[in-house]
C-alpha positions as CSV (number, residue, x, y, z in Angstrom):
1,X,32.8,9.1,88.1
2,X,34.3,8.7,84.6
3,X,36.6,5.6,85.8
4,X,33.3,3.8,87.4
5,X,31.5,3.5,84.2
6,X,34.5,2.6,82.5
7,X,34.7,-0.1,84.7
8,X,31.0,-0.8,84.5
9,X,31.1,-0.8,80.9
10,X,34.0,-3.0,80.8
11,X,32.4,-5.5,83.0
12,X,29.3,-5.7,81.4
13,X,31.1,-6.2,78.0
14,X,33.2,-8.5,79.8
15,X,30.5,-10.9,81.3
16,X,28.5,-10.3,77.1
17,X,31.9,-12.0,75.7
18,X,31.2,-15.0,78.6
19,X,27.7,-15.4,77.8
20,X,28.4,-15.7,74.4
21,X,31.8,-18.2,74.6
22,X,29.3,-20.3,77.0
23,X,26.7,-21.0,74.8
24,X,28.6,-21.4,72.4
25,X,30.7,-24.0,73.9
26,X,27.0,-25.5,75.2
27,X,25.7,-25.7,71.5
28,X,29.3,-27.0,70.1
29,X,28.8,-29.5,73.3
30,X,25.7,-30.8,72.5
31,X,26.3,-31.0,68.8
32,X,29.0,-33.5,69.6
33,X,26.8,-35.7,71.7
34,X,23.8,-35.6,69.2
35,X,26.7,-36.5,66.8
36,X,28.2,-39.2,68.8
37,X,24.5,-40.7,69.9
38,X,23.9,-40.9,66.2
39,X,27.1,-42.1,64.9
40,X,26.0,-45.2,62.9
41,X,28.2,-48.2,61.5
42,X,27.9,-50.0,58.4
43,X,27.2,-53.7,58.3
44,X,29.9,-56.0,58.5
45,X,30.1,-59.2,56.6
46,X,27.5,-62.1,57.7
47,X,25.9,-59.5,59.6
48,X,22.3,-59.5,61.2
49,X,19.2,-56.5,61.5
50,X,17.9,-56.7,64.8
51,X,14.1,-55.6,64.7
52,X,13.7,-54.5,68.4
53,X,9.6,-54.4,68.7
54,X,9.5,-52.1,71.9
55,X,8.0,-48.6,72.6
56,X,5.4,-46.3,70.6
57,X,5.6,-46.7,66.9
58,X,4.4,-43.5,64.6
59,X,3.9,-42.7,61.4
60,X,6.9,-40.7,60.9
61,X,10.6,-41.1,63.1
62,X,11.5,-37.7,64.4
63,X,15.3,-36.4,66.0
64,X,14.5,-35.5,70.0
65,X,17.8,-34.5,70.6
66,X,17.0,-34.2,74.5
67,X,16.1,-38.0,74.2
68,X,18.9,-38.5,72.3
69,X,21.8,-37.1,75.0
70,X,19.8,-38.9,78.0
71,X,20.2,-42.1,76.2
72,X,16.1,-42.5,76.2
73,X,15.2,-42.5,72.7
74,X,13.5,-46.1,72.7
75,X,10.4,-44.9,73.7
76,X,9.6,-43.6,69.9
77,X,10.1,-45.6,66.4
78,X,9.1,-44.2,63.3
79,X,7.3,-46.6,60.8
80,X,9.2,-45.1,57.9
81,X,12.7,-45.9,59.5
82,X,11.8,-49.4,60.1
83,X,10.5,-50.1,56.4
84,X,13.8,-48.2,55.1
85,X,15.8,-50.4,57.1
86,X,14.4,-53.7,55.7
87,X,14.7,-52.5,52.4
88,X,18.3,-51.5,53.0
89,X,18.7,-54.6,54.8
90,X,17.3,-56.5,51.5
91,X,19.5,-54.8,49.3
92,X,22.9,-55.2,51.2
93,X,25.1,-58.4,50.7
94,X,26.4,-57.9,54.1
95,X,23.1,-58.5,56.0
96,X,22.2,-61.9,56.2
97,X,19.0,-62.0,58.0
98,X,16.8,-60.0,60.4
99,X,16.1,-61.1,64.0
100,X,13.0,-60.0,65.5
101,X,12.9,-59.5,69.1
102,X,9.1,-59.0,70.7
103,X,8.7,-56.5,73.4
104,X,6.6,-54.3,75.0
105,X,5.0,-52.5,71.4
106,X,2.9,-50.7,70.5
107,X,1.7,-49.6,67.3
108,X,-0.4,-46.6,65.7
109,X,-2.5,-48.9,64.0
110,X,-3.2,-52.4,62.0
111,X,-2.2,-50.4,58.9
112,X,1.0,-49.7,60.2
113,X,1.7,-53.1,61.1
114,X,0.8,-54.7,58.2
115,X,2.9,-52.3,56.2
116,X,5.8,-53.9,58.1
117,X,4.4,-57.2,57.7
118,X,4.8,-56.8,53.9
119,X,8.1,-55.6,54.1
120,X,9.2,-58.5,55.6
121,X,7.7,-60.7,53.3
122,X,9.2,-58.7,50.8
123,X,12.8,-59.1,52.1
124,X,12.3,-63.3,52.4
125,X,12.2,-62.8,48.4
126,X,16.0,-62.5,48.4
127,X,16.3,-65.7,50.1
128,X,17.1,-64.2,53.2
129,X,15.9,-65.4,56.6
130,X,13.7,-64.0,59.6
131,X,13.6,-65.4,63.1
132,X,11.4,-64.3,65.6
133,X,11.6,-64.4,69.7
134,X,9.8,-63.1,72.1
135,X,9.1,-63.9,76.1
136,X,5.6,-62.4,75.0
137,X,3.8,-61.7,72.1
138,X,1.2,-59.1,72.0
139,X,-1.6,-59.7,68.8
140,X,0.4,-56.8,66.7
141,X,3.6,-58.0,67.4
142,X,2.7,-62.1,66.8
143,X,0.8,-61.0,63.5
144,X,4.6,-59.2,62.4
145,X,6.7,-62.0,63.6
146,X,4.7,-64.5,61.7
147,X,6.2,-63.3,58.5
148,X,9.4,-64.7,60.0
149,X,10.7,-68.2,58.5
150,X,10.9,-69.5,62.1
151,X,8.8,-67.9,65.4
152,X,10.0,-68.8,68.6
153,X,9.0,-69.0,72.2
154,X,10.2,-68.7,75.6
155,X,9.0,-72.0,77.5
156,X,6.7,-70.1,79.5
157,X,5.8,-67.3,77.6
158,X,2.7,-66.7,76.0
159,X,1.1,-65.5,72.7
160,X,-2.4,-62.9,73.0
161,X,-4.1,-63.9,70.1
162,X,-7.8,-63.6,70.6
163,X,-9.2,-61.0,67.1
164,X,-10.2,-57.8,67.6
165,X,-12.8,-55.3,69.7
166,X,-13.3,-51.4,69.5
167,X,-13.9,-50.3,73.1
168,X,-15.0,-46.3,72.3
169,X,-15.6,-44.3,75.8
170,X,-18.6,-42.3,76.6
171,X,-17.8,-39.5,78.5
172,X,-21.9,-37.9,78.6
173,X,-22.3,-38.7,82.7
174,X,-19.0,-37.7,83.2
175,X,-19.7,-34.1,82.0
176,X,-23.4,-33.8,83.7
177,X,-21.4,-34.5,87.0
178,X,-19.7,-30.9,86.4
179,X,-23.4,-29.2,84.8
180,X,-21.4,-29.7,80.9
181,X,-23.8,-30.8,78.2
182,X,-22.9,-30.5,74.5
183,X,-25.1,-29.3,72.1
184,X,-24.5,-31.6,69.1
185,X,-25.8,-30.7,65.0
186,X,-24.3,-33.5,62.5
187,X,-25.1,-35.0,58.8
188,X,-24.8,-38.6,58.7
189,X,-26.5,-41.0,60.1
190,X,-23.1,-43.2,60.6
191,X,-21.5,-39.8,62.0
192,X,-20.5,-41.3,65.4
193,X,-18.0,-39.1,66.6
194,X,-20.4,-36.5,68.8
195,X,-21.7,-40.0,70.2
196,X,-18.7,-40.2,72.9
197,X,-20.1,-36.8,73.9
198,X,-24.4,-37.6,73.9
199,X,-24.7,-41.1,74.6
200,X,-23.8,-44.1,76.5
201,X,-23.4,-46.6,74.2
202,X,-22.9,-47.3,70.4
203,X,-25.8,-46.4,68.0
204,X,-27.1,-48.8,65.8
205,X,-25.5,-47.3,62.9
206,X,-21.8,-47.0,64.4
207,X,-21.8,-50.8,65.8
208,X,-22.8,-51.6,61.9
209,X,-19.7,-49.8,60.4
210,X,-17.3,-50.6,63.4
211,X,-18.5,-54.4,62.8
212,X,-17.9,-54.1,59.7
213,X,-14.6,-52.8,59.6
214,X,-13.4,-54.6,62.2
215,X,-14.3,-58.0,60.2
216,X,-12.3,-56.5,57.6
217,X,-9.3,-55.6,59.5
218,X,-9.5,-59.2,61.2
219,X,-10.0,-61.1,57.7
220,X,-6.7,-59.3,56.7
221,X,-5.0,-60.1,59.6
222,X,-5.6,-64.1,59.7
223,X,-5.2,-64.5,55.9
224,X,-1.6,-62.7,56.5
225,X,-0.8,-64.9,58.9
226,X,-2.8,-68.1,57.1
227,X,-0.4,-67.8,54.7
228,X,2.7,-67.0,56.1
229,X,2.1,-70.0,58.8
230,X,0.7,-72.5,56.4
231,X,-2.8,-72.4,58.6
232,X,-6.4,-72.7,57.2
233,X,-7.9,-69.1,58.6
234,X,-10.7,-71.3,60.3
235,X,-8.3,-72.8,62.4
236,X,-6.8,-69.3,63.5
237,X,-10.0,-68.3,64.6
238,X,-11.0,-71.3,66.5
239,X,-7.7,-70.3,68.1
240,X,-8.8,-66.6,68.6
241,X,-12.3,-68.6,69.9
242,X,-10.8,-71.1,72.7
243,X,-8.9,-68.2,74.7
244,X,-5.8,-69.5,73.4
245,X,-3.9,-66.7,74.6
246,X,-4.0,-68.8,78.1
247,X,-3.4,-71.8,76.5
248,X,-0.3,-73.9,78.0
249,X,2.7,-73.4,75.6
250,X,2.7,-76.6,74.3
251,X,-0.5,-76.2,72.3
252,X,1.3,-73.4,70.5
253,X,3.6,-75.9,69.5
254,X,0.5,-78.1,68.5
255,X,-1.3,-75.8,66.3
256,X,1.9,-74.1,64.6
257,X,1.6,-70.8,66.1
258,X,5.5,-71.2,66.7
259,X,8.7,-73.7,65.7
260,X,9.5,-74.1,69.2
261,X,9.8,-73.4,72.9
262,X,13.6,-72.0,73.3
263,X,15.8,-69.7,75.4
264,X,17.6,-66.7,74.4
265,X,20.7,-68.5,74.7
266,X,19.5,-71.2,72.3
267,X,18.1,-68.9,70.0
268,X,21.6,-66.9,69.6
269,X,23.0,-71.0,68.5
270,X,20.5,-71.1,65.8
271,X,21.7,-67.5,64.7
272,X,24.8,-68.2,64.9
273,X,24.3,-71.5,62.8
274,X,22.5,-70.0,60.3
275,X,25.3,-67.6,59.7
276,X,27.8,-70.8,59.6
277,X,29.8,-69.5,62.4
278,X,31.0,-71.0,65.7
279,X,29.5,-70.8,69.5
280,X,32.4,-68.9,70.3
281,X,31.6,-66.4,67.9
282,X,29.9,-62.7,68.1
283,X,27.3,-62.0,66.0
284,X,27.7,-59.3,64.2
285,X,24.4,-57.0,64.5
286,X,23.6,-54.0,63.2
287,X,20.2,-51.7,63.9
288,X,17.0,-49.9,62.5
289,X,19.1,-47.0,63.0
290,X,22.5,-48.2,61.0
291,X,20.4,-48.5,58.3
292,X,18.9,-45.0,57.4
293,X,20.8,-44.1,54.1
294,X,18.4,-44.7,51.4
295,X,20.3,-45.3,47.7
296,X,16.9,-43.7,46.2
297,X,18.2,-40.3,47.7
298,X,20.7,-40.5,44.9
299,X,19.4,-39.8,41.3
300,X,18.8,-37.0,38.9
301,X,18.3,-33.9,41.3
302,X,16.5,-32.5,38.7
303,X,13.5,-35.4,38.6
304,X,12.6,-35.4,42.9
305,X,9.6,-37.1,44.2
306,X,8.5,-35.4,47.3
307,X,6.9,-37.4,49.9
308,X,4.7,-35.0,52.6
309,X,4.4,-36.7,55.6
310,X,0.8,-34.9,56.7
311,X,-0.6,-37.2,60.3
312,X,-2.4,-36.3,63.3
313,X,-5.5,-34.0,63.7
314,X,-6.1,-31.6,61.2
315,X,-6.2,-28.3,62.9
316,X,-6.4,-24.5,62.2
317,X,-3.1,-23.8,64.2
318,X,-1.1,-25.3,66.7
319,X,-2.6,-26.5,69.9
320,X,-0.5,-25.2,73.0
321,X,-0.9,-26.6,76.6
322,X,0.0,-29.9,78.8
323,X,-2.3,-32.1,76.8
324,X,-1.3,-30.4,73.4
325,X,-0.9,-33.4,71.0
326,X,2.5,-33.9,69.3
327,X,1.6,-33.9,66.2
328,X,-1.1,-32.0,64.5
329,X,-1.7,-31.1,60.6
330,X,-1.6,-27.7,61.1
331,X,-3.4,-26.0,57.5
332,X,-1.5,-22.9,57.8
333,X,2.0,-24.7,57.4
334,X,0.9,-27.3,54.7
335,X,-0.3,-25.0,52.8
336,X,2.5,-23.1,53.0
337,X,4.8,-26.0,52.6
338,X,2.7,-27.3,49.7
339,X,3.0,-23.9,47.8
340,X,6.6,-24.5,48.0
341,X,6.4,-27.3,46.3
342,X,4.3,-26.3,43.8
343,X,6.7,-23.6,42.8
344,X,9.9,-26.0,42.9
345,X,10.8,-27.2,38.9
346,X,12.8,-29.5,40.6
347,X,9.7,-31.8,42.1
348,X,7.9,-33.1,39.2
349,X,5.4,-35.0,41.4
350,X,4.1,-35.1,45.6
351,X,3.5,-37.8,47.2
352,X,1.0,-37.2,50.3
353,X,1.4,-39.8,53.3
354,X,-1.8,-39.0,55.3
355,X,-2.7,-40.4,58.4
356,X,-5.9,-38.8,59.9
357,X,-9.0,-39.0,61.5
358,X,-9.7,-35.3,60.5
359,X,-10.7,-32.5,62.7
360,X,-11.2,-28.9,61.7
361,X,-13.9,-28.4,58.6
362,X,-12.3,-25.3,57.7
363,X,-8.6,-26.1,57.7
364,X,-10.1,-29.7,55.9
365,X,-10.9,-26.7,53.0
366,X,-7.9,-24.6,53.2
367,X,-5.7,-27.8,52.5
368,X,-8.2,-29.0,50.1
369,X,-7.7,-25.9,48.2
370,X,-4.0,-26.0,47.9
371,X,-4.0,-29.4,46.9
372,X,-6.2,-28.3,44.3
373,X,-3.6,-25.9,43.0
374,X,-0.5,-28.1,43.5
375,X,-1.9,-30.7,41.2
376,X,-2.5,-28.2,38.5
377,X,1.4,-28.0,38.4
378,X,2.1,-31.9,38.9
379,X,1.2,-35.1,39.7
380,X,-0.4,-35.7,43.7
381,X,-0.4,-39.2,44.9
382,X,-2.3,-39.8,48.1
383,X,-0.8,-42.7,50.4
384,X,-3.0,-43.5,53.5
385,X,-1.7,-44.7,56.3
386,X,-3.7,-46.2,59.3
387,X,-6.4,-43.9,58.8
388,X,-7.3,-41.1,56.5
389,X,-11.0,-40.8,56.9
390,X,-13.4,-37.4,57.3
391,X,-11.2,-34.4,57.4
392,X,-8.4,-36.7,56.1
393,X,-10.2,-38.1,53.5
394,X,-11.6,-34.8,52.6
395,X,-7.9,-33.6,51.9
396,X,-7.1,-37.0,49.5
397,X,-10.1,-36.8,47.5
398,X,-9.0,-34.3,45.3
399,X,-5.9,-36.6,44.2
400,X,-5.0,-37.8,40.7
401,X,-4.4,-41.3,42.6
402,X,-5.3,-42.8,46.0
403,X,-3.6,-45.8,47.7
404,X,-4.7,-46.8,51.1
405,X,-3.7,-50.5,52.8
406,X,-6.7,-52.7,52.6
407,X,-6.7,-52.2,56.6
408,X,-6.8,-48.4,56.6
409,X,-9.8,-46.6,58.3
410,X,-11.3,-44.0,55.4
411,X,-14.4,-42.6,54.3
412,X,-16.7,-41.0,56.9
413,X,-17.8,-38.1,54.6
414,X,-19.8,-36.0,56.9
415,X,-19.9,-33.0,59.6
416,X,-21.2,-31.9,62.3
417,X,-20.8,-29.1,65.3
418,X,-20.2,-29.4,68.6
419,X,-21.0,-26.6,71.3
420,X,-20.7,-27.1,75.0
421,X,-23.9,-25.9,77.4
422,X,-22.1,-24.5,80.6
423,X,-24.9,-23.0,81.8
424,X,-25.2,-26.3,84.7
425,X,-21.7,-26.0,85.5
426,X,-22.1,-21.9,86.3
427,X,-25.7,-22.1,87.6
428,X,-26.1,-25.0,89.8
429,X,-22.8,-26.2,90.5
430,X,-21.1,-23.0,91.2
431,X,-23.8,-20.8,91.9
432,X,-23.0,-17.8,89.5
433,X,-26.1,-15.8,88.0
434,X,-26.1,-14.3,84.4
435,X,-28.6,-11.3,82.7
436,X,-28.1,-9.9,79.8
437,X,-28.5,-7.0,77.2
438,X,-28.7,-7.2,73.6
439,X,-28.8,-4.7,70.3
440,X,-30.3,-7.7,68.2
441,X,-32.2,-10.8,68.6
442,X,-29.4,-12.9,68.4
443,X,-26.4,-10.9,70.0
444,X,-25.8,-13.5,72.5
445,X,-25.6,-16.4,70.3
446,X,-22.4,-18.2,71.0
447,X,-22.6,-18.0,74.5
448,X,-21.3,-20.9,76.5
449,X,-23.8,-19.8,79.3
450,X,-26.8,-20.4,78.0
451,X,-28.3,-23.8,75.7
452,X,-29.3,-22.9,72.3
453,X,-32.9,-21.6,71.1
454,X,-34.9,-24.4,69.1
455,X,-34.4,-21.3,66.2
456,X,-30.7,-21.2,66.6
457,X,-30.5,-24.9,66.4
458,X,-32.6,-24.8,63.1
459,X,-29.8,-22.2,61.8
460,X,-27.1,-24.4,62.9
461,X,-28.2,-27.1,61.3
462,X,-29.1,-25.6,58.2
463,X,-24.8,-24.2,58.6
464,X,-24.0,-27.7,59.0
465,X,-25.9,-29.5,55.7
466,X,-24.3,-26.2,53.4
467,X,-20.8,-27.9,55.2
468,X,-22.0,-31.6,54.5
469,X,-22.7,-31.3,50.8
470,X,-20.1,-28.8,50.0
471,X,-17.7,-31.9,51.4
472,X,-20.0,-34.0,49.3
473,X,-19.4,-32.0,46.2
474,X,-15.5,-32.0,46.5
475,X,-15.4,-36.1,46.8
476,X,-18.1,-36.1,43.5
477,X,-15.5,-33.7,41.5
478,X,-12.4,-35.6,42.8
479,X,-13.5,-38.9,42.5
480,X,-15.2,-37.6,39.3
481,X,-18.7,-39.1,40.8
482,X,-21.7,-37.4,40.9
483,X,-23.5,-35.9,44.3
484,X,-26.2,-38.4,44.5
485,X,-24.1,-41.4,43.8
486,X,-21.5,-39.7,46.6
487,X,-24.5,-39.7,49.0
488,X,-25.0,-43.6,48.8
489,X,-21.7,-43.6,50.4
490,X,-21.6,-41.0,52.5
491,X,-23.2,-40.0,55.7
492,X,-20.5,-40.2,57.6
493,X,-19.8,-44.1,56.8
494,X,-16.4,-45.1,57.6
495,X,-14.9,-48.1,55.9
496,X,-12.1,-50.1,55.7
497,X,-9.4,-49.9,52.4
498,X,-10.3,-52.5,51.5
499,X,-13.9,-52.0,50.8
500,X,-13.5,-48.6,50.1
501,X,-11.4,-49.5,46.7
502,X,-14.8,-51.7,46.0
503,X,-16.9,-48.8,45.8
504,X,-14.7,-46.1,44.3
505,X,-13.2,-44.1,47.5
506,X,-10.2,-45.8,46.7
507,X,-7.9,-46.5,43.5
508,X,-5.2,-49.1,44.5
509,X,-4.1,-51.4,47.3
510,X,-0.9,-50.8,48.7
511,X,1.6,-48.8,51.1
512,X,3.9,-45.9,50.5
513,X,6.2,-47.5,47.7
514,X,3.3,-48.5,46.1
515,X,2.3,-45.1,45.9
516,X,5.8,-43.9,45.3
517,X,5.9,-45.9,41.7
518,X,2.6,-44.5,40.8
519,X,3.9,-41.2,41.1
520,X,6.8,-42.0,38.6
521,X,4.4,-43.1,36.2
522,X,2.3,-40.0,36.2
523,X,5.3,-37.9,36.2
524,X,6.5,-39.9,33.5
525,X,9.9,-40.1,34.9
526,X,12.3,-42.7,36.1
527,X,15.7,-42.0,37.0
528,X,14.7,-39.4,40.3
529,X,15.7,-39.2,43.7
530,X,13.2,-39.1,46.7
531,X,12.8,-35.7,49.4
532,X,11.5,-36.2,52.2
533,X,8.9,-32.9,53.5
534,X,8.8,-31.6,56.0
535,X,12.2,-31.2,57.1
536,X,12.8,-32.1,60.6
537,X,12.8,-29.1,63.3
538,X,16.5,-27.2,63.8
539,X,18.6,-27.8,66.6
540,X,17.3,-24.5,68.4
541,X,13.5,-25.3,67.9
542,X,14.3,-28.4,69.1
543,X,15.4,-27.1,72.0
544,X,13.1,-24.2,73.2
545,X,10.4,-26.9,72.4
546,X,12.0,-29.5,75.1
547,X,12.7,-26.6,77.4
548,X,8.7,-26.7,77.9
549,X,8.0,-28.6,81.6
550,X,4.4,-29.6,79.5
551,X,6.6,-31.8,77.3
552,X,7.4,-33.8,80.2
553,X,4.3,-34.3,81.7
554,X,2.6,-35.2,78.7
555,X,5.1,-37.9,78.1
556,X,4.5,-39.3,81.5
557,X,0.9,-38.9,81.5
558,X,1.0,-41.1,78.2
559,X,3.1,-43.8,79.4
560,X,1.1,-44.2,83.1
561,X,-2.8,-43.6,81.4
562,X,-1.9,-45.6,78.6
563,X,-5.1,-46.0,76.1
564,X,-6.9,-43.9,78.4
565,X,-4.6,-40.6,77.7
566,X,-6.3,-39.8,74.4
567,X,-9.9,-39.1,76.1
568,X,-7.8,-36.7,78.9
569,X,-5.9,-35.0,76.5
570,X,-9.2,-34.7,74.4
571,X,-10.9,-33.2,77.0
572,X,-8.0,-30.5,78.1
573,X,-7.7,-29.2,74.4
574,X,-11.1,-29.6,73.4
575,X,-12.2,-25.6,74.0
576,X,-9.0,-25.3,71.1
577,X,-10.2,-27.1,68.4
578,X,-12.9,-26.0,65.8
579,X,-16.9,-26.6,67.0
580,X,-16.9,-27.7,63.1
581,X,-15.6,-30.9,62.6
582,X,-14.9,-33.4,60.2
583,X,-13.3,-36.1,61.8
584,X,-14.2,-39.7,62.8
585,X,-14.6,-40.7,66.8
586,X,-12.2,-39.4,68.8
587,X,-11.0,-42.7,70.1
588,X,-12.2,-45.4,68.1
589,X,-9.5,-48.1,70.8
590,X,-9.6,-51.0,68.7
591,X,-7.3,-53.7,70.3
């Protein structure tokens, strides 16, 4: 008997030691491929940056090291690698243009897009070129390639330029068909975001705003592209009025929406002429991703900038399940994260990059708060991305500076609760019976089984106007307004960046590096390197994260449904989010 467990314990120990060498040889495995997938090369002389305008852009580029080994990383591009790249590209002797090749792309929003647009613009300053090609171009990606010196065509391609609509979906039928009716209490009159939920079509109020922002959007759109193409706006939207997205290609040529109607072949010749270099020659290209090493990392250690990427739905904690959205602002790790920072002597200033339609009320408050305290220790620079309205404009208000793009969606300060009525769906559609017992009058309350009482509606919305002008209160103090002059702004109006720098929502027009130099100045500092927050995921998160089959899914359900995943995935997590919001509608779909 003694000799068996030896040998017992000498296999177990045995098959321990193999475990452990094979994991270890897995991780040193994959560590090598992540390597090798990411190995990047400098540019070489007369070299070229190819801007390939396919897949999903976001607001920030994140390492899926899954993606990465199976060689399917396309699908995602972050907004902040592409502007470091031109920069870099700007700045390097060795790159001598950019070439811009259309694709299937899609972007997070007009903000985002003109942000690039810019940064193109900016980089033609060093007397560098852009060229442009696509087969197709899509609105977002012909408004980008129009910063290019020269846009060119495939004979029989086409270019969607038609302005812009906001398609919002009303889901009220859809829930009666299964006995679901939500019980809606809001504060705004332009508060449209429960509307997707009570009505079938937009109120008054909410096709004012969208009109006007919309307009807004549009106006900045043409005049980008007025002057980048040398034509009068008016034209551009006689253009955008004639359905000249099915126009024959030679009326492009007409009205100087492109140079010319060339093949890929022919457009590599002009490359290769504009880098003085023969047919026979390679062009020497070098990507997004070769480009990533930013010379304003280096600097004085001791004076950092930290730029806080915060984007996605505000949230109490994370949202699990097969709809669960990638990326939420979850309040208990920003605040955590912003502590930090507070407490570092190193940082001497935060930059915030927000990009938010809200959500949560109370996790609006909880990051509210800590920016509060953060900015009693340094400078806080709020830069808005494609939106940063309602919850998100809630967490920028208290900010000694704001900058938004003139495009960016912000405002909407207002509230409102949302509580579903089951009681059809148990009742009459599945037949089950409820009775009840109660210690108090209003020891049900809550209850998903039942609709509200006329009285409990009259304490909810009592609840929701304390919510409305405490929200109120904390624009007034960080905007240093007063409540009444708040109000005339308020009611859940969302606006545009533009206009909302007119009446006092925002400070300054501009993107992230506008932001970033604002910062300086309040800090007082100038030699500083940047640090980027927060840090991307481990290697192991990474990968118990991937090893989730809802991953999958949700990435396939996103690329089949397209714009219509947002609603689905809406509906899945919507018994995980807070019944008070602060957010504007759901899915606005402007295209």
């Amino acid at each position: 008997m003694k000799q068996f467990f030896k040998f017992v314990f000498a296999s177990f120990v045995g098959m321990l030691l193999f475990s452990i060498i094979t994991v270890l040889f897995g991780v040193i495995t994959i560590t090598g491929m992540i390597a090798s997938s990411q190995s990047t090369k400098e540019p070489s002389e007369n070299s070229i940056l190819v801007l390939d305008l396919s897949g999903q852009l976001s607001e920030r580029a994140e390492d899926n090291i899954i993606n990465q080994i199976q060689g399917t990383d396309k699908g995602s591009i972050g907004l902040d690698n592409i502007l470091t790249a031109i920069k870099n590209a700007k700045e390097n002797d060795h790159v001598k243009g950019i070439y811009i090749e259309a694709g299937a792309f899609s972007a997070d929003s007009y903000a985002s897009l003109q942000a690039i647009h810019n940064a193109l613009i900016d980089f033609k300053k060093s007397k560098k070129w852009v060229i442009a090609y696509g087969d197709t171009y899509t609105q977002g990606t012909y408004y980008l390639a129009s910063a290019a010196n020269k846009v060119y065509l495939n004979p029989q391609g086409q270019i969607d330029w038609r302005g812009l609509a906001s398609q919002p979906i009303y889901i009220k039928d859809l829930l009666a068909k299964f006995g679901v009716k939500m019980q809606v209490v809001k504060v705004g009159a332009y508060k449209s975001a429960t509307e997707m939920f009570t009505g079938d079509k937009m109120s008054e109020a909410n096709r004012e705003q969208t009109t006007a922002y919309l307009n807004s959007i549009w106006q900045n759109i043409t005049n980008d592209v007025s002057k980048s193409r040398n034509i009068p706006a008016g034209k551009l939207n006689q253009y955008a009025d004639s359905m000249m997205t099915l126009a024959p290609q030679e009326d492009y040529l007409k009205t100087k929406m492109v140079d010319g109607l060339l093949y890929t072949d022919q457009v590599k010749q002009l490359i290769k002429k504009e880098l003085g270099i023969e047919n026979s020659e390679d062009i020497s290209q070098v990507t997004v991703a070769d480009l990533q090493d930013s010379n304003e990392k280096e600097g004085n250690k001791d004076n950092q900038i930290a730029i806080y990427y915060a984007y996605g739905d505000i949230v109490d904690g994370t949202v699990e399940g097969l709809f669960a959205q990638n990326h939420t602002i979850d309040a208990q790790k920003v605040c955590k994260d912003l502590e930090k920072l507070s407490d570092d002597k190193k940082i001497k200033a935060v930059v915030i990059r927000i990009n938010s339609g809200g959500g949560s009320a109370y996790a609006s408050e909880q990051i509210w708060h800590q920016i509060i305290e953060l900015k009693k220790q340094k400078p806080v620079v709020i830069s808005m991305g494609g939106m940063a309205a309602s919850g998100g404009y809630y967490i920028s208000a208290p900010a000694d500076w704001i900058v938004a793009e003139p495009t960016t969606l912000t405002g909407s300060i207002g509230i409102f609760g949302m509580f579903p009525d089951m009681s059809g769906l148990f009742t009459e559609k599945l037949g089950i019976k409820f009775d009840e017992v109660r210690t108090n009058k209003y020891s049900s309350f809550g209850t998903t089984t039942r609709p509200f009482s006329p009285e409990e509606m009259a304490f909810l919305g009592q609840y929701i106007n304390r919510g409305y002008k405490l929200f109120r209160h904390r624009v007034a103090e960080g905007r240093k307004m007063t409540d009444v002059q708040v109000e005339r702004i308020a009611q859940g109006h969302v606006f545009s960046g533009q206009d909302a720098q007119k009446i006092g929502l925002v400070d300054q027009l501009g993107g992230l590096e506008v932001a970033i130099a604002k910062a300086l100045k309040l800090a007082k500092i100038s030699d500083h390197c940047l640090h980027i927050y927060p840090e991307q995921p481990s290697l192991m998160d990474q990968l118990l994260q991937e090893s989730k089959p809802n991953n999958y899914l949700s990435e396939q359900l996103r690329a089949n449904l397209g714009d219509y995943y947002e609603p689905f995935a809406l509906l899945k997590t919507l018994n995980h989010q807070s019944a008070i919001q602060a957010r504007i509608p759901y899915f606005p779909n402007i295209h």
